[in-house]
Structures are given as C-alpha cells and as structure tokens.
C-alpha positions in Angstrom: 1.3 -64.9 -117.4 2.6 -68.1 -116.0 5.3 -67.8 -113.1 6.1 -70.4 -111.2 8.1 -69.9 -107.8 8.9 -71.7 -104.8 6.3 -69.7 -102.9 4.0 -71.4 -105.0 4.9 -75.4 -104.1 4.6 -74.3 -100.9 1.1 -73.5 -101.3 0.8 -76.7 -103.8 2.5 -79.2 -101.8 0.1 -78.1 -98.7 -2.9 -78.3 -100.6 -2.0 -81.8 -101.3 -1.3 -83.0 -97.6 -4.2 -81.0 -96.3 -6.7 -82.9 -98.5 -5.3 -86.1 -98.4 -5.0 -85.9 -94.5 -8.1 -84.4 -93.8 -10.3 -87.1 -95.7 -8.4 -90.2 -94.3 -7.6 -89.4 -91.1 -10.0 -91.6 -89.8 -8.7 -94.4 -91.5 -4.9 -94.4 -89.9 -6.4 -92.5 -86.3 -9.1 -95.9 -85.9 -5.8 -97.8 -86.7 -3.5 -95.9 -84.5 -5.6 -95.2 -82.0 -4.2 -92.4 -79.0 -0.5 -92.7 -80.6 -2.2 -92.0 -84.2 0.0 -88.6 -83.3 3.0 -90.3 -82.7 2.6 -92.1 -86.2 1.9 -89.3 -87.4 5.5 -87.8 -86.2 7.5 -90.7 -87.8 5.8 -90.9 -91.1 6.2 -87.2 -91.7 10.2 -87.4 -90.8 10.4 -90.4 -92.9 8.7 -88.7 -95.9 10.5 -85.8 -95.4 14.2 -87.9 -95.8 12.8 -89.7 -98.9 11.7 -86.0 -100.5 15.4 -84.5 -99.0 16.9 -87.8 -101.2 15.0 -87.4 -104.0 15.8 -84.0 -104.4 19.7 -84.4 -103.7 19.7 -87.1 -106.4 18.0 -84.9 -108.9 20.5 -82.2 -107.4 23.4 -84.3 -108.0 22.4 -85.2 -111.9 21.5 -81.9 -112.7 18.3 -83.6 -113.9 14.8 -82.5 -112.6 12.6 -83.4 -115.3 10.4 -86.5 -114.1 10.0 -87.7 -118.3 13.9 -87.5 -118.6 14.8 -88.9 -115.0 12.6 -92.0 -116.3 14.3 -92.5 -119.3 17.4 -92.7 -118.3 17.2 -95.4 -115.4 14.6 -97.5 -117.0 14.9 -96.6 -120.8 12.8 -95.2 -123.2 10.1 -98.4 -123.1 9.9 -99.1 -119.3 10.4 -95.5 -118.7 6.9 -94.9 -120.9 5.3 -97.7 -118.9 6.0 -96.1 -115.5 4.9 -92.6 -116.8 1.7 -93.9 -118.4 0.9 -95.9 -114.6 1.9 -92.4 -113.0 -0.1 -90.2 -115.2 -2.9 -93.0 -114.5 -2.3 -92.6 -110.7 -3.4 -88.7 -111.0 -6.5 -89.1 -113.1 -7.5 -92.1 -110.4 -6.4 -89.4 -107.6 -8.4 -86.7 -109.4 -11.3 -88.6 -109.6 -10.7 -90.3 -105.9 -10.7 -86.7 -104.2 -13.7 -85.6 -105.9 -16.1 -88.8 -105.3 -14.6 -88.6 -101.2 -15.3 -84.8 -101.0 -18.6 -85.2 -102.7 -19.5 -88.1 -100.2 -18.7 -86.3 -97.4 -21.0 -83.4 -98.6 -23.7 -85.4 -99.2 -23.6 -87.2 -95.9 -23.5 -84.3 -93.9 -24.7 -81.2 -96.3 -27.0 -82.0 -98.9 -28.5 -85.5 -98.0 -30.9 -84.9 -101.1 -28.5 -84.1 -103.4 -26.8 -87.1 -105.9 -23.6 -87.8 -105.6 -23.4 -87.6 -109.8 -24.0 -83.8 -109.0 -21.9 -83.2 -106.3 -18.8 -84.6 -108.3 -19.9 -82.4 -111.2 -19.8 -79.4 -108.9 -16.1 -80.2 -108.5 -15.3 -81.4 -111.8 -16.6 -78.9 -114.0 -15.1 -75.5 -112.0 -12.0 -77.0 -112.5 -11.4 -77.7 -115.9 -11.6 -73.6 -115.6 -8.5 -73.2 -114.1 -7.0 -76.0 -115.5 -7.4 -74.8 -118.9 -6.2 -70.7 -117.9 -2.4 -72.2 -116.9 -0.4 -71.9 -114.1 -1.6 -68.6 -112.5 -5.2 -69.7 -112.3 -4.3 -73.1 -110.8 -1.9 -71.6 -108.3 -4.3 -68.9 -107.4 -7.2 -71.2 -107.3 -4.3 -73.6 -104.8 -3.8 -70.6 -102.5 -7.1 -69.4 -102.0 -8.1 -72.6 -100.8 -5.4 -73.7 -98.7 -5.8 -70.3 -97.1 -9.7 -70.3 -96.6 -8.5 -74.2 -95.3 -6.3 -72.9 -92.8 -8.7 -70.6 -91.2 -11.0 -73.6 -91.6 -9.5 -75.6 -88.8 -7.8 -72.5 -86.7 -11.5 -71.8 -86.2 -12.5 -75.2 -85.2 -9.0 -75.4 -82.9 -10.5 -72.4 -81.3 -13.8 -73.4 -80.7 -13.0 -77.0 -79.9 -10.3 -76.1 -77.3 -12.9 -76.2 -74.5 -13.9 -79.6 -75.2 -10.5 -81.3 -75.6 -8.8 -83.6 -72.9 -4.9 -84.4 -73.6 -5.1 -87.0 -70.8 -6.7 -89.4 -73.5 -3.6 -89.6 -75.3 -1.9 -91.0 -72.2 -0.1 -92.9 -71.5 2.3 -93.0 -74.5 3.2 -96.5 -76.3 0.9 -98.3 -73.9 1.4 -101.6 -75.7 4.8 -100.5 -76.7 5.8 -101.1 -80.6 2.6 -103.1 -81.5 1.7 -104.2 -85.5 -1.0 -101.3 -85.2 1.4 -98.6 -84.7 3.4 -99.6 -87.7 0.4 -100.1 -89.6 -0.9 -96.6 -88.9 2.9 -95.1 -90.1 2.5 -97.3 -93.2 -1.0 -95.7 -93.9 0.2 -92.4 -93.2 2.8 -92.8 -95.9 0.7 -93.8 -98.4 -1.3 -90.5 -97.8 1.7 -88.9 -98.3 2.0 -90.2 -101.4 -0.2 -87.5 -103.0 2.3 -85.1 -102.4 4.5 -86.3 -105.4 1.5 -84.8 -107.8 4.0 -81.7 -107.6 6.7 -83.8 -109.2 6.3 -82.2 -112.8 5.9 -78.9 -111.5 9.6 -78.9 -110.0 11.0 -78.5 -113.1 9.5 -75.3 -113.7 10.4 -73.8 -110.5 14.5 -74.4 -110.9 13.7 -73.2 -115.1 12.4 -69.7 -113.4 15.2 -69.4 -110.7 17.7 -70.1 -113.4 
C-alpha cells in the first residue's frame, strides 16, 4: 500500500536536515565560530522564504510536478538537461552520505573495518526498501529520524553539565565579518538537500485531492 501524506514529509524533510547538519556541522561551526548559532538562525529563515516561494509559485500554477514545472520554463531540451544534472545531484548525494557516515564509523567505531564495507552496510539495506515503495521508505525515514531524535535528547541531557553559554558571548564581536556570511552561505548549501523531497510533493497534494 503506498500512501503518502503530509505527516510523512514531515518525517522526510527532517531526515534530510538532520543528516546533512549533523555531518557538516563542523564545517560551517569552525567557520562561524561562537555566532555559528546566529548563522544558523538566518540561513534557516532564508531557506524557509525560498521554500514558502517555491511552493506559492507552484500554488499559483496549479503545477507541482518537478518534470512538468521544467518543461515549461526551460522547454522540453533544457528542461531534460536540468533534470538529468538533478537526478545526478541525488545519486552523488546518495553516495556522498554513505562514504561520510561510513567515515565517521570507521574513525571512531570500527577502526579495522574498510571503508568498501562500511558503505556496503549502507548501500545494500537500502536497495530493500527502496525497491518495497513508499511505505517501506517512509517507515524506514521515521524510524530513524525517531531513534535520531532520542539520539541527541540523550546527549543534550547528559552533556548539559558540561556546557558554558558564556562562550558564545559576546554576540557579533567583530560585527558583520566575511566569516559570518560565509558560515550562512554554507549553511544554505546544506540546506540544499532538503529539495530531495521535491518529487515526492506531487504525491502528497494527488492523495489530499
């Protein structure tokens, strides 16, 4: 049976940002430095308005097919090109998360283990789902962002002891420096995974209507 709901992005579109956040936070935090949190702020409002405009366009032309929406402001050709370099963009991101997560398990896990197994250990449970549809994915989606969740509310909880909020004072130090802006632009482009949910939209407003 595959059902698709709103419920269901929800837990998608936080599986997404959760993974993408969590493996290169160090990247935009060493950039940002104490007002990494602050960057954090702005690039989520910004990438918020740029999802409320996308979907109000889509809204407006009663379009929400991403293959359609393509072809008609770039044409049949270009429109191709551009979903050929997106569908590219997800097999790269696929294979992206699996290599960083298999890293990260190897340097800290299993030093012994080879990386070649490691990304098999991800790859090959997934074409599982993948090939059951919808309900497996989305169950697979909720599971983990759930186990995720409790993840880090257990480490909050164990790691409140040892925090000091005076190291993120004092705010803007420098005032509006390159790095700041830097770090928002990186933030962004971690954001960017969240349009993986694009074809899925489609199904959602099918199911509702």
């Amino acid at each position: 049976m595959d059902t698709l709901s709103s419920k269901h992005m929800i837990f998608l579109i936080s599986g997404a940002a959760i993974v993408s956040l969590n493996s290169y936070s160090s990247i935009f935090i060493r950039t940002g430095g104490r007002d990494s949190w602050l960057a954090m702020i702005t690039a989520s409002v910004i990438i918020l308005l740029i999802v409320w405009y996308f979907m109000s366009a889509m809204k407006r032309s009663n379009c929400y097919d991403i293959k359609e929406i393509h072809y008609k402001a770039y044409g049949k050709t270009l429109g191709s090109i551009i979903l050929f370099l997106y569908a590219l963009m997800l097999l790269i991101t696929a294979v992206e998360c699996s290599a960083v997560e298999a890293n990260s398990i190897h340097t800290n896990l299993f030093i012994e283990t080879p990386m070649w197994y490691l990304i098999l250990f991800f790859i090959v449970p997934a074409v599982y789902p993948i090939k059951k549809g919808y309900t497996s994915i989305f169950l697979t989606t909720i599971i983990t962002v759930i186990l995720i969740y409790l993840a880090f509310a257990t480490t909050e909880v164990l790691a409140e002891k040892y925090k000091d909020y005076n190291h993120l004072l004092p705010l803007m130090q420098v005032g509006l420096h390159k790095n700041f802006l830097k770090s928002i632009l990186q933030i962004l482009g971690v954001y960017g995974s969240l349009f993986i949910v694009l074809p899925y939209i489609s199904g959602v407003l099918e199911k509702k209507g």
